[in-house]
N, C-alpha and C positions, 0 to 999 in steps of 0.2 A: 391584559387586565384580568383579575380575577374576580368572578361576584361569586359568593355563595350566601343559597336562599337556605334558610331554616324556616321559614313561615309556611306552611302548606308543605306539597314534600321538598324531603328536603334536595336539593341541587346545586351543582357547582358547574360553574361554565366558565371556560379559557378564550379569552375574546371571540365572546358569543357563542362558544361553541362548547354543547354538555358533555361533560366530563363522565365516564362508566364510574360506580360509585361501589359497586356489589350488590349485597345483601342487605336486608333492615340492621343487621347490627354493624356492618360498616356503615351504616348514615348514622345511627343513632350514637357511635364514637364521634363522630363527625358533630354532630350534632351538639354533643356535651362540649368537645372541644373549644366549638364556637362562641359556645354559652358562657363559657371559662372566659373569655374578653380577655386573653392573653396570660392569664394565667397560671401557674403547674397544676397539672391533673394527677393526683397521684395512679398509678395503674389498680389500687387497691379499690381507689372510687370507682374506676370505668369498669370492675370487675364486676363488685356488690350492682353496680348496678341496670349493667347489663344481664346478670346471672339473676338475680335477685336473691340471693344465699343457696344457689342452686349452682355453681362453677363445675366446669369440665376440669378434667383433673389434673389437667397444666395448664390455666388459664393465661398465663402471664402469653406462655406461646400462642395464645389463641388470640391474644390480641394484635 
């Protein structure tokens, strides 16, 4: 089973057991994803908004 918490930080546990996540910006994709309730995310959103009009200069790759 899979839980992942977004409420407080954020985590992901594989029955019961926490999952290595990285960095604040791999939880914070994570975290949008989530948010998306299944959704398409375009890569252009998780850019803007992880960068905030500040993008490394191949973002696409950085995600």
């Amino acid at each position: 089973m899979i839980e992942i918490r977004v409420l407080g930080p954020v985590e992901v546990l594989v029955d019961g057991e926490a999952v290595p996540l990285g960095g604040p910006q791999q939880r914070a994709v994570l975290a949008m994803l989530v948010a998306a309730r299944g959704q398409t995310v375009p890569a252009e959103s998780i850019v803007e908004q992880l960068w905030r009009g500040t993008p490394p200069p191949r973002p696409a790759a950085s995600l």
